[in-house]
Steps between C-alpha positions, in 0.01 A plus 500: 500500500824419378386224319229705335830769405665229356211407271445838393917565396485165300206599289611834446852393432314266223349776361802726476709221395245401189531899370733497192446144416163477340428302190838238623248217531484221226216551369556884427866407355411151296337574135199220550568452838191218535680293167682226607736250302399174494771251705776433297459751173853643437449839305707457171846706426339833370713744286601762658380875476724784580288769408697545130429319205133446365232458801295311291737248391527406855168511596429204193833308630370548816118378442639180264696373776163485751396120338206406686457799690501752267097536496505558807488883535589518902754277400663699242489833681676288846767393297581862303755574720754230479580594116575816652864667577622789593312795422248308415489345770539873711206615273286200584583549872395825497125419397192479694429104465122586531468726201563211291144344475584293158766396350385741195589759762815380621669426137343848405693694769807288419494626123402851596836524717742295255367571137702849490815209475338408185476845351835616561666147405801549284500447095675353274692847357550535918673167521728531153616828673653293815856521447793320693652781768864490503483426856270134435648198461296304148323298810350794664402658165284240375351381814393847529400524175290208535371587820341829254408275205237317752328856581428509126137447412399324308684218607839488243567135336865372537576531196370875486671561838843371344500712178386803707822434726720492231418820335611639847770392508858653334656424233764256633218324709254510193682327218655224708137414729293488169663167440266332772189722416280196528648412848386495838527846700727323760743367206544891367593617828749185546655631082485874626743383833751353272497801264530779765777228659681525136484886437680517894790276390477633132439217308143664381535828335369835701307663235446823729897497573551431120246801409684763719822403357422546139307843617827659623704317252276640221480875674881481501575428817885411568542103549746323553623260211368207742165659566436504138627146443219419714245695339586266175526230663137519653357589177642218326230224438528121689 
C-alpha cells in the first residue's frame, strides 16, 4: 500500500511539475531541430544585425558568408540566428520555430518586422542638419554623425559622406576641414580634434564669439577699448 502511494505521488508530482514548461524540449526550441553540422564545420564570422540599418543588406552578408552550405535551405534557416543581436535577436526569440516551413518564410517575416528601419532611415538634408551641441566634444559629434550617415539609404559613398559632413559643419570647422576633403573619415575627425583643441587655447579664431562681438559692437554696445582691439584683430586676415 505504501508503495503503491508512493507511485501514485511521483507520477502526479511529474505531471504537476511538467505544467508551465511545455514546448522547453529541443526539438520545439531548435529551428531544424533534425539538421545537424557535419564534424568539424565552424560557422563563419557573420555580420551582425541589431535590428537598425537595412534588413536586407544583412540578410545578403549573411547568405554570402554560408560557402558550401548556403544551398542548403535547413541549413540556412539553423544558422539565422547567430547574425542576430539584440532585438533582433529578442524578436527572433519570440517566434514560433515551427511556423517557419521555408526559408522564403523565415527571411519574409524577418523583412516584414525590420523593413519599417528602411522607410524611416534618415536623408541626406537630415544628416547636413546634424550640428555639433555645445555640450559634444568634435569626437562625439562625428562618431554620432556617422553612426546616422550609415542609416542613410541608399548606401552614401565616402566621398559623398565627407562633403555632406562638411556642409554641417560651422564656419570655423568648414573652411579649415575642406583642406582634406578627399581624406579618410577617420583623418577629418583626427583635423576637427586639433581645431576645436586651437579655438580652446585661441590660436583658431571663434567665428560665433567673433560674430556676437561685431553684433553688439555694431548695435552700439559700450566696449571697452580692448574689446574692440580684439574685434580688429580677429578680422584681420593671416
Amino acid at each position: 500500500m505504501v508503495e503503491e502511494l508512493k507511485k501514485l505521488t511521483g507520477r502526479v508530482q511529474s505531471v504537476e511539475g511538467g505544467k508551465g514548461v511545455e514546448d522547453l524540449n529541443y526539438e520545439d526550441l531548435c529551428i531544424q531541430s533534425d539538421v545537424e553540422l557535419s564534424e568539424g564545420y565552424k560557422p563563419p564570422k557573420f555580420e551582425m544585425f541589431d535590428g537598425t540599418g537595412d534588413p536586407k543588406v544583412n540578410l545578403r552578408t549573411y547568405c554570402d558568408k554560408l560557402v558550401g552550405v548556403g544551398k542548403n535551405e535547413q541549413i540556412r534557416m539553423k544558422l539565422l540566428m547567430r547574425s542576430l543581436i539584440g532585438d533582433a535577436l529578442s524578436w527572433y526569440i519570440s517566434q514560433n520555430p515551427k511556423k517557419w516551413v521555408s526559408w522564403v518564410s523565415m527571411a519574409s517575416d524577418f523583412m516584414d518586422r525590420f523593413r519599417f528601419i528602411t522607410k524611416n532611415a534618415p536623408n541626406i538634408f537630415y544628416i547636413q542638419k546634424l550640428k555639433k551641441k555645445t555640450t559634444e566634444t568634435f569626437h562625439e559629434y562625428a562618431t554620432c554623425w556617422r553612426s546616422e550617415v550609415a542609416k542613410v539609404r541608399p548606401a552614401l559613398e565616402e566621398e559623398q559622406m565627407n562633403k555632406f559632413f562638411f556642409r554641417a559643419q560651422d564656419k570655423q570647422y568648414y573652411e579649415r576641414l575642406m583642406v582634406i576633403e578627399n581624406h579618410k573619415f577617420p583623418d577629418i575627425i583626427k583635423l576637427g580634434e586639433r581645431i576645436e583643441e586651437g579655438i580652446k587655447n585661441g590660436m583658431v579664431t571663434n567665428f560665433e564669439a567673433l560674430q556676437a562681438t561685431n553684433k553688439a559692437f555694431q548695435s552700439g554696445g559700450i566696449l571697452k577699448k580692448k574689446e574692440v582691439g580684439v574685434v580688429l584683430v580677429a578680422q584681420c586676415p593671416k
